[in-house]
Each structure stands twice: as C-alpha cells, then as structure tokens.
C-alpha positions as CSV (number, residue, x, y, z in Angstrom):
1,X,0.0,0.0,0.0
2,X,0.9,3.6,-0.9
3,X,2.2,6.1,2.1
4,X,-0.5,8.9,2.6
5,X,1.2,12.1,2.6
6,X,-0.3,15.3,3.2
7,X,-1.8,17.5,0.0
8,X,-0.3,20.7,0.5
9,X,1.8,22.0,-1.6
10,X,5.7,20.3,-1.2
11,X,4.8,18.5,1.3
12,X,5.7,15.0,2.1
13,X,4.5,14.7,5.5
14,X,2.7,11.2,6.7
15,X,-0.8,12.3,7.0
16,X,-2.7,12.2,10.0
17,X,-6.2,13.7,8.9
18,X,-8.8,14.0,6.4
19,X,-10.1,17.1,5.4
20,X,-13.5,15.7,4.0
21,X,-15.4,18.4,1.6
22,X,-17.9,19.0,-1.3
23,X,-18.2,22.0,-3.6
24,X,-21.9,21.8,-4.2
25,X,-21.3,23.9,-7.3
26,X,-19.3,21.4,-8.8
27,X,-19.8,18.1,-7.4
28,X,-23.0,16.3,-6.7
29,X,-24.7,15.8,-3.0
30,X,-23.3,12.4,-2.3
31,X,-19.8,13.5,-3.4
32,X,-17.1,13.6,-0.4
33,X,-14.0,15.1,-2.0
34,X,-10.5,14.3,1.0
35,X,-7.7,16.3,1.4
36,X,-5.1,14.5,3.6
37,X,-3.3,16.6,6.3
38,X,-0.2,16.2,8.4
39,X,-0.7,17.7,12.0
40,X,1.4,20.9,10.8
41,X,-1.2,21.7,7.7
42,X,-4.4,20.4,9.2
43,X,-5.8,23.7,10.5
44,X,-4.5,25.7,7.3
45,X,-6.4,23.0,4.7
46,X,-9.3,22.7,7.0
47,X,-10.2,26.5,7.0
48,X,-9.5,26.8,3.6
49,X,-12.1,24.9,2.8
50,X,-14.3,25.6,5.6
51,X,-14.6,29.7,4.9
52,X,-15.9,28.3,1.7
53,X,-18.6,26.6,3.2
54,X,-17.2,23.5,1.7
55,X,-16.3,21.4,4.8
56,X,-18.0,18.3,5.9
57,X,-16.1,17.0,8.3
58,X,-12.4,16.2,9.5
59,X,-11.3,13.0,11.0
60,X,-8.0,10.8,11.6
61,X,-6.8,8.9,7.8
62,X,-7.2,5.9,9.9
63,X,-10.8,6.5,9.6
64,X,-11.2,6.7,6.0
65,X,-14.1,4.3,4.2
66,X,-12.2,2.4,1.0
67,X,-14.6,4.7,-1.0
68,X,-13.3,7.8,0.9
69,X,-9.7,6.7,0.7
C-alpha cells in the first residue's frame, strides 16, 4: 500500500487527517472530495475549505471508508 502524505503543496509529511469536503457547485450531493493533512497543515487545509462553506467533516486517515480513501 501507498504512504498517505499530506496534500499541500511540497509536502511530504505522513498524513494524519482527512479534510472531508464537497463543492456543491461542482460536485453532486453524495460526493465527499478528502484532502489529507499532516498535524502541521491540518488547520491551514481545514479553513481553507471551511470559509468556503465546503467542509463536511475532518477526522484521523485511519478512519477513512475504501470509497473515501
């Protein structure tokens, strides 16, 4: 199995959270888009997200659904 790292940019931190989001402009209802976050970037990816309105929840990687991760 592949390492999770973190999704923001140049980093190759381990992740340690899901950022778990939807753009309901974009995506449909049932869409749950993840951004995964090492401890350093979680609150930065979180809010960006979140002052969009676009957060649904954030929880540790380890649970992740297979359809999530």
């Amino acid at each position: 199995m592949t390492p999770l790292v973190c999704s923001a940019r140049a980093c190759r931190a381990p992740a340690e959270w899901a950022v778990v989001w939807n753009n309901p402009k974009v995506h449909h209802a049932g869409r749950r888009k993840v951004w995964l976050a090492c401890a350093e970037h979680q609150e930065q990816l979180t809010t960006f997200v979140q002052v969009r309105g676009f957060l649904l929840e954030v929880k540790p990687v380890s649970a992740l659904t297979p359809e999530e991760g």
